[in-house]
C-alpha positions as CSV (number, residue, x, y, z in Angstrom):
1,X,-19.7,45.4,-6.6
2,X,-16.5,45.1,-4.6
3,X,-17.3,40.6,-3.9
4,X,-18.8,38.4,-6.9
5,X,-20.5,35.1,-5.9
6,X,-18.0,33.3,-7.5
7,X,-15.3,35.0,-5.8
8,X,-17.2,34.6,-2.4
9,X,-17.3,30.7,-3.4
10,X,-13.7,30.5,-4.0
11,X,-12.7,32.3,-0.4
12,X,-15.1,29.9,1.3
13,X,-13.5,26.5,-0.3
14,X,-9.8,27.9,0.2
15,X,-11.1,28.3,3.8
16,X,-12.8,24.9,4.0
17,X,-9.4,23.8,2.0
18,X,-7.1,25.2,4.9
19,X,-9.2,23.5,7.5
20,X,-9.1,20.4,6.3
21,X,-5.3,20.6,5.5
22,X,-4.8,21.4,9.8
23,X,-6.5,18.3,10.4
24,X,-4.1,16.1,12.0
25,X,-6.1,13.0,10.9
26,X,-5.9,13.9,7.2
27,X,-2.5,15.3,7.2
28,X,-1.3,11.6,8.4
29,X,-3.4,10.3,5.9
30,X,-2.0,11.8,3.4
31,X,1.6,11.2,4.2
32,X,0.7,8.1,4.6
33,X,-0.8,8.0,1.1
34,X,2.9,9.5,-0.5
35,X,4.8,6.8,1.4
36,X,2.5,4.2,0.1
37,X,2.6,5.1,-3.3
38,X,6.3,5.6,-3.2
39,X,6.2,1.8,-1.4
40,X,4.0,0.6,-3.8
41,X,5.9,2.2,-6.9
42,X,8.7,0.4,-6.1
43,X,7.2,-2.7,-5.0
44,X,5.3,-2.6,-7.8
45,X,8.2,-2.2,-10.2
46,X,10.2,-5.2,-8.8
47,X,6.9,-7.2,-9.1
48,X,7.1,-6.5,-12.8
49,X,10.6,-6.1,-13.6
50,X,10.7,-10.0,-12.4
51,X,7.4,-11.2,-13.6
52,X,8.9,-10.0,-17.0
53,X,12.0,-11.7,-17.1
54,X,10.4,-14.7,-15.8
55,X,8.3,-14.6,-18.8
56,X,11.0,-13.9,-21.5
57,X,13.3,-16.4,-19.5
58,X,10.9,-19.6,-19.8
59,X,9.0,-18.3,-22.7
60,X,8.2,-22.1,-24.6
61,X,10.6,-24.1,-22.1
62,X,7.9,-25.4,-20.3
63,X,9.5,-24.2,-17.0
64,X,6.7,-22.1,-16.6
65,X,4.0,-24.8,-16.2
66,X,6.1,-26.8,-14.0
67,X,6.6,-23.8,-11.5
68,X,3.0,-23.1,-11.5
69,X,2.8,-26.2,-10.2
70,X,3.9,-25.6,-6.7
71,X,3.5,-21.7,-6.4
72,X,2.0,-19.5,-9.1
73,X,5.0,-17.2,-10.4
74,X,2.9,-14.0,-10.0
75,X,2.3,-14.7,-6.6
76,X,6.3,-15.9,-5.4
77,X,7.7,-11.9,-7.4
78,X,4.6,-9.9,-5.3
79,X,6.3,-11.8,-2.4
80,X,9.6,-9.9,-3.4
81,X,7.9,-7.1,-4.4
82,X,5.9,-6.5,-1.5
83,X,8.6,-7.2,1.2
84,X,10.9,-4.5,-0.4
85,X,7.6,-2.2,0.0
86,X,8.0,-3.6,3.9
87,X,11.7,-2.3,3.8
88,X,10.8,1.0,2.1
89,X,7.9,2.0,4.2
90,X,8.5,1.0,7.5
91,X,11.0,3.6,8.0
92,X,9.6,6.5,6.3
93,X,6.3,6.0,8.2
94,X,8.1,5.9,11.4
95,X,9.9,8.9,11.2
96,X,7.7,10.9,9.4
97,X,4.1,9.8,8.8
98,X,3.6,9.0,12.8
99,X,6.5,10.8,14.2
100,X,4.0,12.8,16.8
101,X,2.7,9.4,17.3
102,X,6.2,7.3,18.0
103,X,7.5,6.8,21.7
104,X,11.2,6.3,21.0
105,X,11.6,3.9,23.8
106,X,9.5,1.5,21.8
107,X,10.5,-1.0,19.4
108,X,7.6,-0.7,16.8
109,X,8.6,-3.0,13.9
110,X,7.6,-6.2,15.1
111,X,3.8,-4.8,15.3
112,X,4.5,-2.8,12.2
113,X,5.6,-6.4,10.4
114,X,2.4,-7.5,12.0
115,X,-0.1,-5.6,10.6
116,X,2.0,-6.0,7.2
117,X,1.8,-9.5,7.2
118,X,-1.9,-9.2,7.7
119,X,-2.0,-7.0,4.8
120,X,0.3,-8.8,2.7
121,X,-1.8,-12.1,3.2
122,X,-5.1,-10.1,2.1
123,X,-2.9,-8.7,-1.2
124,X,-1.8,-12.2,-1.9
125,X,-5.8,-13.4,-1.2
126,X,-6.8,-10.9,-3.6
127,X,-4.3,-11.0,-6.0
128,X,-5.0,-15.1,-6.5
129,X,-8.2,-14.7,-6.2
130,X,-8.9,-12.1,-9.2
131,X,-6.1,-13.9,-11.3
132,X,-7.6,-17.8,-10.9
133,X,-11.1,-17.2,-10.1
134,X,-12.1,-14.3,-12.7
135,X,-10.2,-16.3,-15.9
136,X,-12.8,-14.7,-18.3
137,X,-12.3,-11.4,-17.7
138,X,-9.6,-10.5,-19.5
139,X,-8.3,-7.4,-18.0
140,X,-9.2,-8.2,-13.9
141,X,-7.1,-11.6,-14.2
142,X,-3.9,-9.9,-16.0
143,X,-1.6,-10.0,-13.1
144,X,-0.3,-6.8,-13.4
145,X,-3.9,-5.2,-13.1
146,X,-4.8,-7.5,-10.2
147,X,-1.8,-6.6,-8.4
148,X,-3.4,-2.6,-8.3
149,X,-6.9,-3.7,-7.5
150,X,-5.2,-6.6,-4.6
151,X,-2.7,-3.2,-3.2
152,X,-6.1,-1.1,-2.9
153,X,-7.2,-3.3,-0.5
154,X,-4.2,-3.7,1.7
155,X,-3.3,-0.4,2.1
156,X,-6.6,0.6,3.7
157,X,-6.2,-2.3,6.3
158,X,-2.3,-1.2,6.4
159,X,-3.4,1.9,7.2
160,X,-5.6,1.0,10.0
161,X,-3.5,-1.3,11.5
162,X,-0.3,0.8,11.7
163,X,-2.6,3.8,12.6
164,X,-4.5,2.6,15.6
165,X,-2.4,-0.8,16.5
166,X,1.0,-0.4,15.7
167,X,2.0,3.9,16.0
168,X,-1.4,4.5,18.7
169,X,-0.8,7.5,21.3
170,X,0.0,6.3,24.5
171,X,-2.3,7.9,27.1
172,X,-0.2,7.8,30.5
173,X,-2.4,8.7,33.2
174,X,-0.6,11.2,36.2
């Protein structure tokens, strides 16, 4: 018996595998997903690298309570952390991401800055809203874990907007 079941299985899902991967809709999405996660790691790592020494800085000063007064500190360093994401991104997408997409007569970063503003502004939503509103829950109102549940939801509108706004296919009728 030259073909087991399971070996028959195996040849169909590499198949189905291959198909998929030539899908220009899913290769973009994942690229998109590496440059993301590279954004986000680094985003991500300013957010907490100044979260932290904020923290050790005014650790019993009181400074603490009087900046949460005007703009709660988690929110001003995902600011930072999300605009270096901005610088980080924007670039890679461009030239690699949506490359087949990109007219290089256009000037795309003001729509690109755009739909991350958008974005940003839902991450900062979320962000507030899972660290104020969800107090007793211990682990959703930890910054740090709101940050990862508040970047889920901007990528996937990041990734619609720079997809179908901001890197679209011009159609030039002849």
């Amino acid at each position: 018996m030259p073909y087991s079941y399971k070996g028959q299985g195996e040849f169909h899902l590499l198949q189905l595998a291959r198909k998929y991967i030539k899908n220009r809709r899913l290769k973009k999405l994942i690229k998109f997903g590496i440059v993301g996660a590279t954004a986000f790691g680094i985003s991500y790592f300013v957010f907490s690298a100044l979260c932290k020494m904020y923290l050790i800085a005014n650790h019993n000063t009181g400074l603490d309570n009087l900046f949460a007064g005007i703009i709660p500190f988690y929110l001003l360093f995902s600011v930072t952390g999300d605009i270096t994401g901005l610088v980080v991104g924007f670039p890679i997408n461009k030239k690699w991401t949506f490359k087949q997409q990109v007219n290089h007569e256009k000037n795309y970063f003001w729509g690109y800055a755009l739909v991350y503003t958008f974005s940003f502004l839902l991450n900062q939503f979320v962000l507030y809203a899972l660290v104020e509103w969800c107090r007793g829950m211990e682990y959703i109102s930890d910054p740090y874990i709101s940050k990862i549940i508040a970047t889920a939801f901007s990528a996937a509108s990041n990734f619609l907007g720079t997809n179908f706004l901001v890197f679209k296919k011009s159609h030039v009728v002849t």
